[in-house]
Backbone as CSV, one residue per row, in Angstrom:
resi,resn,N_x,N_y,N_z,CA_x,CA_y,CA_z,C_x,C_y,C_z
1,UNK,0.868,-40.843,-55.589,0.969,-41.352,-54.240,2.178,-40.764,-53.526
2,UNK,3.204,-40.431,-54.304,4.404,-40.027,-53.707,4.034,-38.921,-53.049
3,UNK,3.207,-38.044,-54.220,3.451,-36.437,-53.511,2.420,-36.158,-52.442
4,UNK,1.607,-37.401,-52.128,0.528,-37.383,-50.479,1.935,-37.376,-49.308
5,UNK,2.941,-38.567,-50.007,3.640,-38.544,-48.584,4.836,-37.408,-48.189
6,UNK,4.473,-36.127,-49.177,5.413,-35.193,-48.883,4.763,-34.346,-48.228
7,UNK,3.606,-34.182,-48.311,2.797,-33.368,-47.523,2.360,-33.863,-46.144
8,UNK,2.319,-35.134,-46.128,2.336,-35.652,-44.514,3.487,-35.432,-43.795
9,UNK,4.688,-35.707,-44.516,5.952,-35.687,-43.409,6.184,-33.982,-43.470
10,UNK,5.427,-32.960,-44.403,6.030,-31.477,-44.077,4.931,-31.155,-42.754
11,UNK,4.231,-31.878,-42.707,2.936,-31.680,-41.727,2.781,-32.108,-40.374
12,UNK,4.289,-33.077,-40.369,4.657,-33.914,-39.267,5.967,-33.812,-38.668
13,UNK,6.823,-32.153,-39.075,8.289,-32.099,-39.228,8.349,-31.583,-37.604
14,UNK,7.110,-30.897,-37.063,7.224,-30.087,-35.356,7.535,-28.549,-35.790
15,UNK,8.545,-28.441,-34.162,8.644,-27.009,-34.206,9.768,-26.426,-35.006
16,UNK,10.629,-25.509,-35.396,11.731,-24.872,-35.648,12.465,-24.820,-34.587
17,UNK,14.025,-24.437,-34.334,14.493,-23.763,-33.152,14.076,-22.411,-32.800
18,UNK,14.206,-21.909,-34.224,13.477,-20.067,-33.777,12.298,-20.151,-33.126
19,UNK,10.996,-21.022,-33.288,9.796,-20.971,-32.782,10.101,-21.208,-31.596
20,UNK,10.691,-22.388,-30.776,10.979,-22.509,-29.920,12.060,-21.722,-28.647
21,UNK,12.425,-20.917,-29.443,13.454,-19.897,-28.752,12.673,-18.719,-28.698
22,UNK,11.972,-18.338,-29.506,11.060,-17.270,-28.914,9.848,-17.572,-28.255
23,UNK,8.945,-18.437,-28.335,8.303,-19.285,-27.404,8.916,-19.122,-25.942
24,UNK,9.842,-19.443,-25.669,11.204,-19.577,-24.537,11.055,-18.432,-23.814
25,UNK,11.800,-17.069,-24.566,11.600,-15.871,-23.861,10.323,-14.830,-23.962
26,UNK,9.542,-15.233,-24.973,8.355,-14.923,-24.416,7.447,-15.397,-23.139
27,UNK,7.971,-16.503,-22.737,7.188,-17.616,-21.617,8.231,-16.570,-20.660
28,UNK,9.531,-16.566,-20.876,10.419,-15.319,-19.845,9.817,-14.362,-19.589
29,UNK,9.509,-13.250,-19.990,9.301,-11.981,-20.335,7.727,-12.214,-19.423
30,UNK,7.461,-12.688,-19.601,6.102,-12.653,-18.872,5.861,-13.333,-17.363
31,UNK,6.906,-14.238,-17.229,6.998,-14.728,-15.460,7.868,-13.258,-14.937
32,UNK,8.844,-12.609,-15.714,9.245,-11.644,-15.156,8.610,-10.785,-14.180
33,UNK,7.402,-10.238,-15.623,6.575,-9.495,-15.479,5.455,-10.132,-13.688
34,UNK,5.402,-11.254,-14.032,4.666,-11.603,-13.010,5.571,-11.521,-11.656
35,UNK,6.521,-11.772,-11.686,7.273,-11.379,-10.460,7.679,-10.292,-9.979
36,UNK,7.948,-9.431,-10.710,7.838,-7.721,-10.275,6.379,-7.894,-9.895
37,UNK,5.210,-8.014,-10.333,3.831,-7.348,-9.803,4.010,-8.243,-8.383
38,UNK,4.230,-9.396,-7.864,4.454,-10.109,-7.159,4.633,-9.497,-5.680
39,UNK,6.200,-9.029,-6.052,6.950,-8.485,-5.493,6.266,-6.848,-4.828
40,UNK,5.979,-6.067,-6.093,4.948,-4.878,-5.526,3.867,-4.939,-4.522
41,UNK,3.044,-6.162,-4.855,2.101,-6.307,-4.052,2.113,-6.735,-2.776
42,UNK,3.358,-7.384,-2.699,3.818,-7.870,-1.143,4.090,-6.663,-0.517
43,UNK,5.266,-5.847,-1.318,5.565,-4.621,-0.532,4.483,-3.494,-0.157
44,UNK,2.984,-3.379,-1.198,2.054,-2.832,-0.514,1.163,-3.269,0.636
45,UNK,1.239,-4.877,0.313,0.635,-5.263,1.390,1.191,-5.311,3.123
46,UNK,2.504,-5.404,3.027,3.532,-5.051,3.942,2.927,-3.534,4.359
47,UNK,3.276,-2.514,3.703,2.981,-1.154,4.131,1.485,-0.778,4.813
48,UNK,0.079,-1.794,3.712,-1.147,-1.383,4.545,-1.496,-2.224,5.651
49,UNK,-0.709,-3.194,5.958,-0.407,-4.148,7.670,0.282,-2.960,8.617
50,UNK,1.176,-2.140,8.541,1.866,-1.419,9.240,0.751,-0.199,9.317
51,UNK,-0.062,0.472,8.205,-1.056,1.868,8.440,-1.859,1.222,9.465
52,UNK,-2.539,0.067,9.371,-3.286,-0.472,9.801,-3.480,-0.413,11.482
53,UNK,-1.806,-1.050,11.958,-1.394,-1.010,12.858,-1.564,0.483,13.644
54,UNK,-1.214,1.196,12.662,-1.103,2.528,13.389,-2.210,3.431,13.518
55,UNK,-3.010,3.031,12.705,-4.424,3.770,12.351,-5.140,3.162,13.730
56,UNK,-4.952,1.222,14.054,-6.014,1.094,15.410,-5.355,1.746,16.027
57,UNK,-3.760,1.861,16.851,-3.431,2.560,17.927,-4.033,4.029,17.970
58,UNK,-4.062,5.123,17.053,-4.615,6.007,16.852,-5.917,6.306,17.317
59,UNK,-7.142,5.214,16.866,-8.084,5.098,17.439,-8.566,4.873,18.653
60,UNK,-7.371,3.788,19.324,-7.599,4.127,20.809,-7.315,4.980,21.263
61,UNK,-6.083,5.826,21.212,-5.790,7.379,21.560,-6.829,8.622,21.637
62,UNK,-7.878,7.818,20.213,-8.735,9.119,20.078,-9.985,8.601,21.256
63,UNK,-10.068,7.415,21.424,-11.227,6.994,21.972,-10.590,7.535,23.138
64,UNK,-9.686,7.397,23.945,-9.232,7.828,25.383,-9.575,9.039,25.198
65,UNK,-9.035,9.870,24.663,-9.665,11.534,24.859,-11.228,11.686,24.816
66,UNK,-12.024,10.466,24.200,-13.235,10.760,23.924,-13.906,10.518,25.684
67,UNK,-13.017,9.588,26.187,-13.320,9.080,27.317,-13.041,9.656,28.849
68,UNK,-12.037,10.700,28.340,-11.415,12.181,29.041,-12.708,13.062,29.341
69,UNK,-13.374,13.225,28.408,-14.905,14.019,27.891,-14.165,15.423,27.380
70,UNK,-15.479,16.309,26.854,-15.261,17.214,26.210,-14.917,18.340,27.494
71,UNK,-15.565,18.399,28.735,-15.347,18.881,29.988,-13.530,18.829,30.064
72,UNK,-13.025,17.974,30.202,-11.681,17.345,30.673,-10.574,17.536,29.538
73,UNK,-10.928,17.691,28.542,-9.921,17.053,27.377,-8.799,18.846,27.696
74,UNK,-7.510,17.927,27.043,-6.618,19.765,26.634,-5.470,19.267,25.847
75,UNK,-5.036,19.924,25.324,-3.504,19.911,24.634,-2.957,18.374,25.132
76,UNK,-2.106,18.389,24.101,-1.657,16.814,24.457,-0.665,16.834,23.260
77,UNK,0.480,15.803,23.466,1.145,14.958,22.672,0.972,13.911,22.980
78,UNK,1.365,12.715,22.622,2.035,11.040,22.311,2.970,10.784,21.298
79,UNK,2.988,9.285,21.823,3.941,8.569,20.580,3.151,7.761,20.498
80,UNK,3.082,7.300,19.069,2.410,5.922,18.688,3.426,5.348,17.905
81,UNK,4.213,3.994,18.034,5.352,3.257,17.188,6.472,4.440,17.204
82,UNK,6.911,5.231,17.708,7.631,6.204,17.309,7.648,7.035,16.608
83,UNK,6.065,7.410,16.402,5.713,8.559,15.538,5.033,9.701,16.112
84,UNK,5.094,11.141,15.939,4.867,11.796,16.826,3.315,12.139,16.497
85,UNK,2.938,11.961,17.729,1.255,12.474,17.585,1.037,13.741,18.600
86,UNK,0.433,14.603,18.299,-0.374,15.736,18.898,-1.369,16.270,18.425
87,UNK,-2.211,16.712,19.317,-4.065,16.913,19.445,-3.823,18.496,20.337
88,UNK,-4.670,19.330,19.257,-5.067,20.861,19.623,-6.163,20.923,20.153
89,UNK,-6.967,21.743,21.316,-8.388,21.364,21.622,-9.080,23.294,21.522
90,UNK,-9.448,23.559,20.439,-10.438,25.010,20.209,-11.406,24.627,20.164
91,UNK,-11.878,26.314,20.242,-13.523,26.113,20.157,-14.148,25.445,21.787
92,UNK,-15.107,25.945,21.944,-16.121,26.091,23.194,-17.043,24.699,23.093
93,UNK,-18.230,24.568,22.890,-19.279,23.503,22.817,-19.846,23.978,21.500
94,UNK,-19.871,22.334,20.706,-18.569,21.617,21.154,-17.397,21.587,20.745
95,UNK,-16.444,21.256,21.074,-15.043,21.280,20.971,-14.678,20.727,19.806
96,UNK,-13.710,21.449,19.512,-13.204,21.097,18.178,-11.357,20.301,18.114
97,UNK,-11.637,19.397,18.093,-10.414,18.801,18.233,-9.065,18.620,17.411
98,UNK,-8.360,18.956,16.835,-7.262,18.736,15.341,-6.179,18.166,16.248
99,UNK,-5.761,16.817,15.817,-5.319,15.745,15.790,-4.243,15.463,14.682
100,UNK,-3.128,15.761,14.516,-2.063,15.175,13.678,-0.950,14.625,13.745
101,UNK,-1.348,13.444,13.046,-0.200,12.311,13.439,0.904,12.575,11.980
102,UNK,2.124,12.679,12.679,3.500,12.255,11.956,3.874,11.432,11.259
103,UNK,3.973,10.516,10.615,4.456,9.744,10.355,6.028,9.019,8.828
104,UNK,6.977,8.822,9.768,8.146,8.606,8.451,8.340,7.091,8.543
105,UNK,8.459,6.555,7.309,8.776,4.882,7.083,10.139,5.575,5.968
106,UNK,10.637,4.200,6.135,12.025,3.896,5.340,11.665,4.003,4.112
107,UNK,10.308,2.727,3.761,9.983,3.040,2.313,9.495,3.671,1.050
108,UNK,9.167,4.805,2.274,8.943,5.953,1.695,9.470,7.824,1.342
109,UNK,9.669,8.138,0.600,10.075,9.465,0.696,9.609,10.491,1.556
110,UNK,10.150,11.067,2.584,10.380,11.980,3.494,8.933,11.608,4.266
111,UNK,8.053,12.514,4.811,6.859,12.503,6.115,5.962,12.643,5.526
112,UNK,4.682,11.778,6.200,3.757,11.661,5.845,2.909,12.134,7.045
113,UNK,1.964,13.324,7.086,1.453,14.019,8.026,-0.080,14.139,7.800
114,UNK,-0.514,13.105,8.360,-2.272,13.040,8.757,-3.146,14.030,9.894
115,UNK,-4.047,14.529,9.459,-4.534,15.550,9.880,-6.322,14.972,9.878
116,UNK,-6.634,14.920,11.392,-8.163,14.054,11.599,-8.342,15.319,12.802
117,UNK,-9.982,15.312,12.246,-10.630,16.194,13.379,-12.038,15.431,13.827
118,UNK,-12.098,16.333,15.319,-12.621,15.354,16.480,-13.659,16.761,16.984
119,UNK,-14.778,16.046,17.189,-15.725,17.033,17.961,-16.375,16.466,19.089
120,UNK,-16.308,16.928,20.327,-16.202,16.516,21.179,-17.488,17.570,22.131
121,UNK,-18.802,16.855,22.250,-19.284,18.108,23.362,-20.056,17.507,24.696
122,UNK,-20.254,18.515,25.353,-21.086,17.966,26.958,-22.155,16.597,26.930
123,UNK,-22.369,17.181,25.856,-23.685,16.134,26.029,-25.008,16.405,26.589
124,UNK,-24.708,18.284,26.623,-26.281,18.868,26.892,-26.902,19.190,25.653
């Protein structure tokens, strides 16, 4: 009878400190982890709110030239947010448009230079 109640109380003693201390920083090590990805994803989501921004202004820019017509359209610059945009107009019917926008952010390393083409004709 004795040796039942040695096996209940080794069965009933809990955790160690070691179990519990690595338990501890393993439960660490992994909110870490979750807070860096956290953190990344805000800052991408931050950055594709700002393309976003700049991509509709862009689109109205392109729609105005579309609205210029292929008759009317010519050389051009803008600014969009303070980024430099300019549009080349070659080619006869129809027109061939090259469009490249500038663009530098803080959070990124040096310029980022988008290049969109536009065809543009009479409509005969």
């Amino acid at each position: 009878m004795r040796r039942r109640q040695t096996v209940d109380a080794a069965a009933e003693r809990g955790f160690s400190l070691v179990e519990v201390v690595v338990g501890v920083f393993l439960l660490l090590f992994m909110l870490m982890g979750l807070g860096a990805a956290s953190g990344y994803a805000l800052k991408q989501t931050t950055r594709s709110k700002l393309d976003i921004g700049e991509w509709a202004l862009l689109q109205a820019k392109m729609d105005s030239l579309i609205a210029v017509g292929a008759a009317s359209v010519t050389n051009g610059s803008d600014v969009i947010n303070g980024q430099a945009l300019q549009w080349q107009v070659q080619g006869g019917s129809p027109k061939h448009i090259l469009v490249v926008f500038d663009r530098t952010r803080s959070d990124l390393e040096g310029a980022i230079s988008d290049t969109l083409v536009l065809y543009l004709s009479n409509g005969s």
